[in-house]
matplotlib code that plots the C-alpha trace (Angstrom):
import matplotlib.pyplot as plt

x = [98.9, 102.2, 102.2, 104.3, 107.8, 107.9, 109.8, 107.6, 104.6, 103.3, 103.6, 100.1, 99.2, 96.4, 95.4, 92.2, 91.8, 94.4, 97.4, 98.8, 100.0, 102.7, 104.2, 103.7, 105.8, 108.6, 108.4, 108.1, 111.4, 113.0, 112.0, 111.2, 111.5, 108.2, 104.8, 102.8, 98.5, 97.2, 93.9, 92.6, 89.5, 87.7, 84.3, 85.3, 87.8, 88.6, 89.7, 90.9, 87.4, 86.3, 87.4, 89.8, 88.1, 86.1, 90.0, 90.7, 87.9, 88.1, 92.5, 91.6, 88.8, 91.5, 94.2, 92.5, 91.2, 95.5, 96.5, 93.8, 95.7, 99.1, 101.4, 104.2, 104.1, 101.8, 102.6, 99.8, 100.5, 98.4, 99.4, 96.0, 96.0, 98.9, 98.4, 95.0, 95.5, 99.4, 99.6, 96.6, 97.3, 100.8, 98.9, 97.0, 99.3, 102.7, 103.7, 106.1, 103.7, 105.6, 103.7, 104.2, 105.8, 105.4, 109.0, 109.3, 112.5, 114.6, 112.4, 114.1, 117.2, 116.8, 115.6, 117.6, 114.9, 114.5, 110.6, 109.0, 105.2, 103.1, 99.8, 98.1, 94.5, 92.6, 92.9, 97.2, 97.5, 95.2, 97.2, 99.6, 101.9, 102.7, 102.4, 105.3, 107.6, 107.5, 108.4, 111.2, 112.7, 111.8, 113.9, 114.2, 113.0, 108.7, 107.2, 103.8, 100.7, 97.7, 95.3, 93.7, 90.1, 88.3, 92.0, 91.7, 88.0, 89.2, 92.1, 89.9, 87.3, 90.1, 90.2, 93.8, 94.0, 91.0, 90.7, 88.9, 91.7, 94.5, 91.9, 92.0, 95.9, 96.3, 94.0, 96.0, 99.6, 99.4, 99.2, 102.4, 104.3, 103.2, 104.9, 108.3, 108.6, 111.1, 110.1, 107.1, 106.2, 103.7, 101.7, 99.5, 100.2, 97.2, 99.4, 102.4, 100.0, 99.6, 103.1, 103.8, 100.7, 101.9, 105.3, 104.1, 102.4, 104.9, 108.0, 110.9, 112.5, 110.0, 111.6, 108.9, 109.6, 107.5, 107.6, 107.5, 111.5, 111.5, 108.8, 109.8, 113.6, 112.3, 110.2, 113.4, 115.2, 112.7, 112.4, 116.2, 115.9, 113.0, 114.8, 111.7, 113.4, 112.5, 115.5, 114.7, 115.2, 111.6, 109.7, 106.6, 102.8, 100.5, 97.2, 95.0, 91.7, 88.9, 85.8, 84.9, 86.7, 87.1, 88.9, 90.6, 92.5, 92.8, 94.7, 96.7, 98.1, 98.7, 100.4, 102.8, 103.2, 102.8, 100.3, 96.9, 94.7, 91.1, 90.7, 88.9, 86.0, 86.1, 83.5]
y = [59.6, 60.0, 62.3, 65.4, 66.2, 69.2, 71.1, 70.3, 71.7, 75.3, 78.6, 80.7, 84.0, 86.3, 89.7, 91.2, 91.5, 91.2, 94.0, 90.6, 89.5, 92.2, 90.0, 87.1, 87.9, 89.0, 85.5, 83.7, 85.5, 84.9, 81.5, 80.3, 76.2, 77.0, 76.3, 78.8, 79.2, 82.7, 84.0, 86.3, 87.5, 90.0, 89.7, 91.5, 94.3, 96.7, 95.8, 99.8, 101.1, 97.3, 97.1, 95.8, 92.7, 92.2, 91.8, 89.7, 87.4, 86.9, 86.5, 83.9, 82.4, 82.3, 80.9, 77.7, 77.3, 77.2, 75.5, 72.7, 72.8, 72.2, 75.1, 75.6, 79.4, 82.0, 85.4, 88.4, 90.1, 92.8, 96.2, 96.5, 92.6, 93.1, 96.1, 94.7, 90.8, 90.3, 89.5, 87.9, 85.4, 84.6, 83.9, 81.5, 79.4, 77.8, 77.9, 80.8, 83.7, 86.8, 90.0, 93.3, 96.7, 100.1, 100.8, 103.6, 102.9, 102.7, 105.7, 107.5, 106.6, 107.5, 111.2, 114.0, 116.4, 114.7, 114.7, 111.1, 110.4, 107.8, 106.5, 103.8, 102.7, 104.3, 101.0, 100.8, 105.1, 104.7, 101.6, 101.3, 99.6, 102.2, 104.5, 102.4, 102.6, 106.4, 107.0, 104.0, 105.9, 109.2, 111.1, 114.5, 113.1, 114.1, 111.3, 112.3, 110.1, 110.2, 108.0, 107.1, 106.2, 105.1, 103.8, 100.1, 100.0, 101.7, 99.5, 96.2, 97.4, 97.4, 101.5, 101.6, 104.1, 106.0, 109.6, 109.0, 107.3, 110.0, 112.9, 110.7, 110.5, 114.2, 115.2, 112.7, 113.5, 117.3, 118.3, 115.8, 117.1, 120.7, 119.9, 118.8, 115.1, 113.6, 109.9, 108.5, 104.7, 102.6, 101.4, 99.4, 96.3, 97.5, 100.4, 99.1, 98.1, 101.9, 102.7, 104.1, 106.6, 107.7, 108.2, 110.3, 112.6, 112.9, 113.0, 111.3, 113.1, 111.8, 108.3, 105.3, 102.5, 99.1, 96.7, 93.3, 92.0, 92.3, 90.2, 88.0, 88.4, 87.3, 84.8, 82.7, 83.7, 82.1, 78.5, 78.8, 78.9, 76.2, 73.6, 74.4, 75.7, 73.6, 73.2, 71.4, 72.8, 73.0, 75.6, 75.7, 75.3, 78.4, 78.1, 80.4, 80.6, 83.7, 84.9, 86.7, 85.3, 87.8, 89.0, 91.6, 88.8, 86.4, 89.2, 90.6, 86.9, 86.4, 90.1, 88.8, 85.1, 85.0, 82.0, 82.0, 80.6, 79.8, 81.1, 78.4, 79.7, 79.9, 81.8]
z = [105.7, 107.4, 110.1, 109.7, 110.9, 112.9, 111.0, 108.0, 109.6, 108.2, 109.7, 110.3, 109.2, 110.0, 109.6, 109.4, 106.0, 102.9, 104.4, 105.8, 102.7, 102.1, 105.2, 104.2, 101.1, 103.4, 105.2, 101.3, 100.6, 103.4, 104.6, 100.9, 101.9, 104.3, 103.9, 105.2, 105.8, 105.4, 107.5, 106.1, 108.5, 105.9, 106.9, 109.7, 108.8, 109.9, 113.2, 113.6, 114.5, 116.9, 120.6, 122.2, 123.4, 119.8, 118.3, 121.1, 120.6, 116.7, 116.9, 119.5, 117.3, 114.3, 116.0, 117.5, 113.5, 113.0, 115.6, 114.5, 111.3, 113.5, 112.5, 114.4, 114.6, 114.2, 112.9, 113.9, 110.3, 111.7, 113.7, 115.1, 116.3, 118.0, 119.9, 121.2, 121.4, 121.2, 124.9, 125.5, 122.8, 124.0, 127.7, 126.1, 123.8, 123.9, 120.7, 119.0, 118.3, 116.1, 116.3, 114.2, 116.0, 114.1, 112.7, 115.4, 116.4, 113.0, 111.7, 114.5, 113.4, 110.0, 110.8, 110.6, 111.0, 114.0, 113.6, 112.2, 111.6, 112.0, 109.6, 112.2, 112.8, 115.4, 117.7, 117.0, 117.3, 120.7, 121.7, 124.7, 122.7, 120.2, 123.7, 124.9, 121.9, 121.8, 125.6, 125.3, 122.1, 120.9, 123.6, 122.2, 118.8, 118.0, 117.1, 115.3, 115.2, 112.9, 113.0, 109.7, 109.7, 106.8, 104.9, 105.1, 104.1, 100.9, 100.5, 101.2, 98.4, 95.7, 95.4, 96.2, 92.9, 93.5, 93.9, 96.6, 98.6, 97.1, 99.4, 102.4, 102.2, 101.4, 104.6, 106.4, 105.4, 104.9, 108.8, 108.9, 106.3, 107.7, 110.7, 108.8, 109.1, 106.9, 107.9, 107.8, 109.7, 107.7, 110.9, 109.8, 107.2, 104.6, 103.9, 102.1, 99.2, 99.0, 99.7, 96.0, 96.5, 99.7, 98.1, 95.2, 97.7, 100.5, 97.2, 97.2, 100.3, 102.9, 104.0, 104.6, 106.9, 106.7, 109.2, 107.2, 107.0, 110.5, 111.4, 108.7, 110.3, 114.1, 112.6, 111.0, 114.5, 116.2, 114.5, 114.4, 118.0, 118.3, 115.6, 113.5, 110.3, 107.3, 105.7, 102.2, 99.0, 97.7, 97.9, 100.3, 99.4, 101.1, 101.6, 101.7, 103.7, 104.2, 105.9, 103.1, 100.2, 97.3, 94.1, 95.3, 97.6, 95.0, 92.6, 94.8, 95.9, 92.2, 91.9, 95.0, 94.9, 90.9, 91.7, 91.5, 94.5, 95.4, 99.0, 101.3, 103.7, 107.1, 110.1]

ax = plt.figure().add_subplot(projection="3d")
ax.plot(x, y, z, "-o")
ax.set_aspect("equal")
plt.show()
């Protein structure tokens, strides 16, 4: 077999679960031509409630599985990965590595109540990242945190629509809305796959900011900058591989791609 151009090599993904894919459908739209392999580390979600050096260990662990498969970037489609293992990852590999950042700063700018929240795991609303953001740009802007324990699970287990998850995000939003935020920053990449039952609770006023075109958005300006862009006019294959293949990730890659797929395993 012909060995690969450089350019013609995928891009990895991984999250802890499936919230990653709401990214990687940013990066399909945006970088259409690429092919792309999507981790999907489910056996071991949440990563909200593991420590830091847990998350370290299994990114790590994931991204030697990618780089064996030769990808020429990696993309931490996960807010909880990146507050914990972002660094330590770029420390221990050379090649472009995208991470996600809570939309903080253009939450801010959409405000005019001046007062923004944000839904987060425990790990990314505990994180010195997030820490970071809010001192570089809230000024006299309150930025809000709540953590959200207990979300994801619900989200991994296909209950998106349940009752059940409608009480957890009442409990979580109300002290939020209480306090008059008019944005809200969806923190953790799970959540946008809940983003029209946030919406219906908040109402129509409440702004919410993903974080997915961005990443998607730095991604393309980083193979730009590397000559790593595949520039043909097909469109890329994706793979897609699981510790704990199910069909909750099988639909929902259907519901986004429009194709169906048969995970792959992987420890």
């Amino acid at each position: 077999m012909a060995k690969l151009k450089d350019t013609e090599r995928a891009i990895g993904l991984f999250d802890s679960g499936i919230g990653g894919l709401t990214v990687l459908e940013c990066v399909q739209e945006i970088l259409p031509a690429e092919n792309l392999i999507y981790m999907a580390d489910s056996a071991h979600a949440p990563y909200g409630d593991k420590t830091v050096e847990y998350i370290c260990e299994r990114s790590q662990h994931i991204c030697d599985q990618l780089i064996d498969r030769e990808v020429k970037a990696i993309v931490i489609a996960c807010n909880t990965a990146t507050a914990a293992a972002a660094s330590f990852l770029r420390e221990q590999y050379t090649l472009p590595i995208i991470a996600m950042e809570p939309g903080v700063k253009p939450a801010l700018a959409l405000s005019s109540s001046g007062v923004i929240g944000v839904l987060a795991t425990v790990e990314t609303a505990h994180s010195k990242q997030l820490d970071d953001l809010v001192k570089r740009y809230a000024g006299e802007q309150q930025v809000l945190i709540q953590a959200c324990p207990g979300l994801v699970e619900l989200i991994e287990a296909g209950e998106s629509n349940s009752e059940k998850t409608r009480e957890l995000l009442k409990h979580y939003l109300q002290p939020l809305l209480d306090a008059g935020v008019d944005t809200l920053v969806l923190g953790c990449s799970h959540y946008p796959l809940i983003h029209s039952q946030i919406q219906a609770l908040v109402g129509e006023k409440i702004q919410l900011v993903e974080t997915g075109a961005p990443v998607a958005r730095e991604l393309q300006r980083r193979l730009q900058k590397n000559n790593l862009l595949n520039n043909t006019k097909d469109p890329g294959q994706i793979k897609v591989l699981s510790s704990a293949p199910s069909a909750q990730l099988e639909v929902l890659f259907e519901q986004i791609t429009g194709a169906k797929v048969l995970p792959e395993r992987f420890e």
